[in-house]
MIVOKOL-213999 format. One line per 3 residues: number of its first residue (from 1); for each residue y, z, x of C-alpha. Coordinates in steps of 0.5 Angstrom, whole numbers, m for minus. Layout:
% residues N
NUM	Y:Z:X | ...
***
This chain:
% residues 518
1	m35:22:m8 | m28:22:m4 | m26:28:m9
4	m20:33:m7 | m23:38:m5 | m18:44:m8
7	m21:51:m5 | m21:47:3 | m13:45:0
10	m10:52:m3 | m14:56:4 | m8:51:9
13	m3:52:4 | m3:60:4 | m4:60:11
16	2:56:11 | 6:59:7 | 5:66:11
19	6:64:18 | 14:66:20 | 16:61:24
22	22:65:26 | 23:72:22 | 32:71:23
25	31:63:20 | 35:62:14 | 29:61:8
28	27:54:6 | 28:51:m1 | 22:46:m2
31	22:42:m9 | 14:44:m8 | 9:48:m5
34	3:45:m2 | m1:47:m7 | 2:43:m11
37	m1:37:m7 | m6:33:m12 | m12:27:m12
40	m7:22:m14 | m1:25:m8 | m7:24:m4
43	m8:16:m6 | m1:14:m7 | 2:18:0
46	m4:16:5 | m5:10:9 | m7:4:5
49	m12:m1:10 | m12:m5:4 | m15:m12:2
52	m12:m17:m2 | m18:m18:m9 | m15:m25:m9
55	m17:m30:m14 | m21:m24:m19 | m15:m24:m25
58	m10:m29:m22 | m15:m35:m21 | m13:m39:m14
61	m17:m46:m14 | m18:m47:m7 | m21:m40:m7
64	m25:m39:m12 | m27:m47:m15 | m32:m45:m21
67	m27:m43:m26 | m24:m49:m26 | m30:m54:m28
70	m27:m55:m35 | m19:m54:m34 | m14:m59:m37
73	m10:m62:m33 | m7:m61:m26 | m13:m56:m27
76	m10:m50:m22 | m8:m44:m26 | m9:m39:m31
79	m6:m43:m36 | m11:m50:m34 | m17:m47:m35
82	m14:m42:m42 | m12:m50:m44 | m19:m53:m43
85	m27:m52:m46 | m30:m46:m46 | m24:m41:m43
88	m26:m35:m46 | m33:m36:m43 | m31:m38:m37
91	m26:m34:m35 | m30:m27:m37 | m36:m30:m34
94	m31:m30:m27 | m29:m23:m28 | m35:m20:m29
97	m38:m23:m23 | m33:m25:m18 | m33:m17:m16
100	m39:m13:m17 | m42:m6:m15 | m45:m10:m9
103	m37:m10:m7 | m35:m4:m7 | m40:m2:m3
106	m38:m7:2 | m32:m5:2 | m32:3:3
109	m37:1:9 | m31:m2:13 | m27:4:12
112	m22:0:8 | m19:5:3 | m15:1:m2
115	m14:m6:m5 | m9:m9:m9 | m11:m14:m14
118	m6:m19:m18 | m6:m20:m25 | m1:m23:m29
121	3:m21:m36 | m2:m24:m41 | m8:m20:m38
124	m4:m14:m43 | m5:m18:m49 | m11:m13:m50
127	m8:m7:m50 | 0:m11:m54 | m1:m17:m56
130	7:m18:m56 | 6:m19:m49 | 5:m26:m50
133	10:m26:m56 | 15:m34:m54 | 11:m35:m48
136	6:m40:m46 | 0:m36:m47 | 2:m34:m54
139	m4:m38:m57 | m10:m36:m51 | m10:m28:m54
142	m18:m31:m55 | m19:m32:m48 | m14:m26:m45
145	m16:m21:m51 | m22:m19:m46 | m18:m18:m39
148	m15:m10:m39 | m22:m7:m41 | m25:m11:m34
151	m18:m8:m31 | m19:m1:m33 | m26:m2:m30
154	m26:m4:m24 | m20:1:m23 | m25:5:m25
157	m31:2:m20 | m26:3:m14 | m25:10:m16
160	m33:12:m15 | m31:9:m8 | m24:12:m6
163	m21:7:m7 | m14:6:m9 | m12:1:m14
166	m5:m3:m13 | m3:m7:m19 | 2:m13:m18
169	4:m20:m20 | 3:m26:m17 | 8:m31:m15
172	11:m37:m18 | 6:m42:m16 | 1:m44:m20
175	m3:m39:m18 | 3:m35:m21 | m1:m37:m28
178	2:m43:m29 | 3:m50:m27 | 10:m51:m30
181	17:m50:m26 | 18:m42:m26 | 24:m40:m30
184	23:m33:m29 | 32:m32:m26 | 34:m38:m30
187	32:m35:m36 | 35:m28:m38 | 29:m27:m45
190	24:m28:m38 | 27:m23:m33 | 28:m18:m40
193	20:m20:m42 | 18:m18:m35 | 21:m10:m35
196	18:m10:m42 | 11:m12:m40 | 12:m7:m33
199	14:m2:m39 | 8:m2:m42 | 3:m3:m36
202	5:4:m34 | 5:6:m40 | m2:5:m41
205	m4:8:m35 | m1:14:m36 | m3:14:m42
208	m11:13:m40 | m10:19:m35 | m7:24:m41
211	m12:23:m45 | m19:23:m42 | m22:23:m36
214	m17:22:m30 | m20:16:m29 | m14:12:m27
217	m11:17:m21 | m13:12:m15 | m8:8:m18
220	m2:8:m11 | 3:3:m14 | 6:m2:m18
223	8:m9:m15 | 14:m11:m19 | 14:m18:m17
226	11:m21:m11 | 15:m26:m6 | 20:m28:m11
229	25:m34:m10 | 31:m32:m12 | 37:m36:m14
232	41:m30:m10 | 40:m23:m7 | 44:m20:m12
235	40:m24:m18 | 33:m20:m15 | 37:m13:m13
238	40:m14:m19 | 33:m14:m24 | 31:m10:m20
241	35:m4:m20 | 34:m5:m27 | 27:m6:m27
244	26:1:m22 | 31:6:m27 | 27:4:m34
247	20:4:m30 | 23:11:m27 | 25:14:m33
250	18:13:m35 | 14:16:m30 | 18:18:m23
253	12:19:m19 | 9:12:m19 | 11:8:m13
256	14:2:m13 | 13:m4:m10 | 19:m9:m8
259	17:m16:m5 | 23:m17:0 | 23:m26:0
262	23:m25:8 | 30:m22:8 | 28:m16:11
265	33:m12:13 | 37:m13:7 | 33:m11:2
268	32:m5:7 | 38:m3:7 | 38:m4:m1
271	33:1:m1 | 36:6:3 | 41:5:m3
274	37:6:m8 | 33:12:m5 | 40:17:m7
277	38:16:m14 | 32:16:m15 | 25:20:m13
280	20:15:m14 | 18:13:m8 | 20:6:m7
283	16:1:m3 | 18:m6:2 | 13:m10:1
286	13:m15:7 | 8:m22:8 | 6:m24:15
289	4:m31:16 | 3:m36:22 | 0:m42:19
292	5:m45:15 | 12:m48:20 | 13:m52:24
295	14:m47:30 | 7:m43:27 | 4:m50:28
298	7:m51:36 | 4:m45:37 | m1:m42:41
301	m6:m37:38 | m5:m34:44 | 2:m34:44
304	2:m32:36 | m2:m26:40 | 3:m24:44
307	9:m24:41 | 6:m19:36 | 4:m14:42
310	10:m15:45 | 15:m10:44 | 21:m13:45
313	19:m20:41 | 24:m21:34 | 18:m18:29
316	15:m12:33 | 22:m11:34 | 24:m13:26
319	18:m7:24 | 19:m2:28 | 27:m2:26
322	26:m3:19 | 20:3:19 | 25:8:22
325	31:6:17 | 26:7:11 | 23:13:14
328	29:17:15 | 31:15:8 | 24:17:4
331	22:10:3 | 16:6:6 | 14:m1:9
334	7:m4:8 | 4:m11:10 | 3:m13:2
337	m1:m20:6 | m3:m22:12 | m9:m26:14
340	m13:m29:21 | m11:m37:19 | m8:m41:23
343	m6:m48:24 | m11:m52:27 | m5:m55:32
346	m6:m47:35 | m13:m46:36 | m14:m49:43
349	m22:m47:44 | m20:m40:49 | m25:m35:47
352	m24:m29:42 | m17:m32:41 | m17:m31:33
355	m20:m25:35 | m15:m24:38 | m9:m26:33
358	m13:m21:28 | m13:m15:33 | m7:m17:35
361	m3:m15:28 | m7:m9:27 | m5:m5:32
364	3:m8:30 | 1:m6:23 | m2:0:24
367	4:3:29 | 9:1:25 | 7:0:18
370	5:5:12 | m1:1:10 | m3:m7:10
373	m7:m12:6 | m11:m17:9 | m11:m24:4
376	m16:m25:2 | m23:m21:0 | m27:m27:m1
379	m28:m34:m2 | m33:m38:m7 | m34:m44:m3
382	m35:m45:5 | m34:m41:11 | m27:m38:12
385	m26:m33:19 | m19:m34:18 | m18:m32:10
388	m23:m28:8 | m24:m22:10 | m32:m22:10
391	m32:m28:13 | m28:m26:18 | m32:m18:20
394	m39:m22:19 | m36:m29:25 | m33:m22:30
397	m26:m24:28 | m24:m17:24 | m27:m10:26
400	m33:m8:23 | m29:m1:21 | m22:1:20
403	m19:7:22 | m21:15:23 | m28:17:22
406	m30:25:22 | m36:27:26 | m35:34:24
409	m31:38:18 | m28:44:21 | m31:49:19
412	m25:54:18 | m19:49:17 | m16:56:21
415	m19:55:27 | m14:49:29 | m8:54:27
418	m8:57:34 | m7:49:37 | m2:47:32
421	3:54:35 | 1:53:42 | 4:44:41
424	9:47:36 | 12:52:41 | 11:46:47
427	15:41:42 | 21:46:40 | 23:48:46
430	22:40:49 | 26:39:42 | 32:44:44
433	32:43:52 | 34:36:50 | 39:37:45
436	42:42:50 | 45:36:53 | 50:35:47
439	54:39:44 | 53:41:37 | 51:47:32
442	43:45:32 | 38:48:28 | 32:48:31
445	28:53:27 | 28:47:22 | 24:43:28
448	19:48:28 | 17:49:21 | 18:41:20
451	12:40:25 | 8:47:22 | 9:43:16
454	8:37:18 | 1:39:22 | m2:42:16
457	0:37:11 | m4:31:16 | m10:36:16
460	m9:37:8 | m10:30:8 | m16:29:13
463	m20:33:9 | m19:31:3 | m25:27:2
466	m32:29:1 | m35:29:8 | m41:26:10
469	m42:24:18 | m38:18:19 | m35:18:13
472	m28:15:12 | m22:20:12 | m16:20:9
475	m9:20:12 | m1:21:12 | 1:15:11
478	9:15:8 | 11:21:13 | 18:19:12
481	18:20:4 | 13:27:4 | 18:31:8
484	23:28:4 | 18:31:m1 | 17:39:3
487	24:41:2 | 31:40:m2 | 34:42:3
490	37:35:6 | 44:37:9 | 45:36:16
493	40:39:19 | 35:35:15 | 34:30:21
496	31:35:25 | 26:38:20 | 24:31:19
499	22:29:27 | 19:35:27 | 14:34:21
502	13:26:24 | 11:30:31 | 6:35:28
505	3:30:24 | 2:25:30 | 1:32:34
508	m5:34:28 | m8:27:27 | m9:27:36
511	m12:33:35 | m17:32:29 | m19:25:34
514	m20:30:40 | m25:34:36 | m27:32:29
517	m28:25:29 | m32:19:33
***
């Protein structure tokens, strides 16, 4: 199910190709015609509503206790339960059984489209034993051996769904793996072993998709470290860029994505930089969470609610000047992880006021961001609204459907033509009548095909599933990084084929919501 649908695709895109904007506009280089556009385009460019599959490869005691039962001492990692009885059993145990069939389905029913599941180096050993070569897992090849094989199948599994797969690494807690202080920046073998083992997973994937079934095509990214700690920013931006130029030399068009230690805005600007010499598309991964200080803590979920819908409190403020800056330079932000948990101290008894905080993040998110991961799916043990999303949708504190449903296809594509002019003609001659107001040699014309093109390719995306009554749909999610996409022309003019294509794509999704959907 949710397979593109080529013949729908090539009819918009011939039509946008011979639709004449202006006959006495200058012609439009493009690095790609529309027809180009893929099912692996598809999954990595569109919105992410996503869940965290927390605690499946990287285990995390206080989500999932069972695997735990026979681990060593202190008994809170990967590296516990390798180093304690049974851990092949164990942990196989745990993998085939923590997500099943059972879930998918669950997760495709509340529209979510995409998850992101954590694994650690040594769950590679099966495909290269040499990644645990000097680690600490050099002697649990036994117990990780069997660990890609389930990988590659719930890849596999959530593609039946149209589900997209982001794969990261955990952090440097003992959720990271191991018990043991990280030494991931003090150590120059580790920083080098790291880029070999993203190396080889990237190789991988590539691989499987090259030479089967393209199996593994609703992979959206790559997650080059999550929430690091840093000695300095110029140790993570240094790595980085290293880690981004040997990854991009083996496939450019996998998206990366960069955990930004909570400095946001200067690891925005980093990107930008990095985004005029390479044509992979690079991803802010941002955490948000507000259960944890001691002012989250002071704090009312009333108050958490409406400092996020305020649109001039600090991280309203924070997401919206960061996405423009992203945008314009082609990149992206997401909200990597977030939840509905709060400290104790600010839960007061209000009605819906966890409800509140939830929907209150969603909509942030939502406005401002290219995709989101609620942490996490699931719990093994007791009732969590707060952290686990199906705790959450069954107690009323998360929607029970995310995002755009079609109750009706478009029965020709064409048929939304005649609206898309007559908006396109209304938004250029708005476009031009302000900018009258300022001297300067303007192209207008770029507007107009911007917002044809970016109507088209918003409609491209909404269409791109198998359709059924209620069936989830796809959107344009990386608006900033498609346009750069559509064009080689990124001279002066760039910026208002750019506003043109966000505002026939918004223009398009408007109008798919008044006609097509519920």
């Amino acid at each position: 199910m949710h397979h593109f649908t080529k013949k729908l695709a090539d009819g918009i895109h011939k039509k946008v190709d011979q639709f004449d904007f202006n006959k006495s506009r200058p012609s439009l280089s493009r690095i790609s015609s529309i027809t180009d556009v893929n099912e692996e385009m598809l999954y990595r460019y569109r919105k992410q509503r996503g869940v965290n599959l927390g605690s499946w490869f990287v285990l995390e005691r206080w989500i999932s206790e069972e695997p735990f039962r026979f681990a060593a001492a202190p008994g809170q990692s990967d590296l516990d339960v390798a180093r304690g009885q049974n851990a092949k059993e164990v942990l196989e145990h745990h993998w085939d059984t923590w997500i099943t069939e059972n879930d998918w389905v669950w997760i495709t029913e509340r529209g979510i489209n995409t998850v992101r599941i954590p694994i650690g180096y040594y769950h590679l050993c099966g495909i290269d034993r040499s990644v645990l070569d000097r680690t600490e897992f050099k002697d649990f090849y036994h117990v990780f051996s069997g660990a890609w094989t389930r990988i590659v199948m719930a890849i596999e599994a959530a593609r039946r769904y149209g589900i997209g797969v982001l794969l990261g690494k955990q952090n440097d807690d003992a959720h990271g793996g191991t018990s043991n202080p990280p030494t991931f920046f003090s150590n120059s073998r580790n920083k080098e072993h790291t880029v070999n083992v993203l190396h080889i997973l990237l190789r991988t994937l590539n691989h499987v998709c090259q030479t089967h079934d393209p199996r593994l095509t609703n992979v959206v990214g790559i997650e080059l470290l999550n929430e690091p700690h840093p000695p300095s920013d110029t140790a993570l931006k240094d790595w980085y860029t290293s880690a981004i130029n040997k990854l991009a030399n083996d496939d450019p068009t996998m998206p990366l994505y960069l955990g930004e230690c909570w400095r946001t805005d200067s690891y925005a600007k980093y990107l930008k930089s990095l985004s005029a010499t390479t044509s992979t598309l690079i991803v802010l991964d941002h955490h948000l969470y507000r259960c944890f200080t001691g002012s989250d803590i002071t704090t009312t979920a009333m108050q958490h609610a409406g400092a996020l819908m305020d649109p001039n409190a600090q991280t309203p403020q924070m997401l919206a000047r960061i996405s423009e800056q992203l945008s314009t330079a082609g990149c992206g932000i997401v909200i990597g992880e977030w939840s509905g948990a709060l400290n104790p101290g600010s839960l007061t008894g209000q009605t819906d006021e966890q409800r509140s905080f939830v929907h209150a993040q969603l909509d942030l998110f939502e406005r401002y961001c290219a995709g989101w991961f609620f942490w996490t799916y699931r719990k093994g043990q007791g009732r969590d609204e707060g952290w686990s999303l199906r705790d959450a949708v069954s107690g009323g504190v998360f929607p029970a459907w995310i995002g755009m449903r079609a109750n009706r296809r478009p029965s020709n594509v064409a048929e939304t033509f005649g609206r898309r002019d007559g908006l396109k003609d209304q938004a250029t001659n708005a476009h031009s009548s302000y900018w009258q107001q300022y001297p300067g040699d303007y192209a207008p014309w770029r507007f107009a095909e911007g917002f044809a093109l970016g109507w088209d390719d918003a409609y491209t995306f909404f269409t791109s599933s198998t359709w059924r009554p209620g069936t989830v749909v796809s959107e344009l999610g990386f608006k900033g990084a498609w346009a750069k996409r559509r064009t080689q022309d990124h001279g002066k003019s760039f910026w208002e084929f750019a506003h043109g294509f966000n505002q026939g794509a918004d223009a398009a999704r408007n109008d798919f919501l008044q006609f097509y959907s519920q």
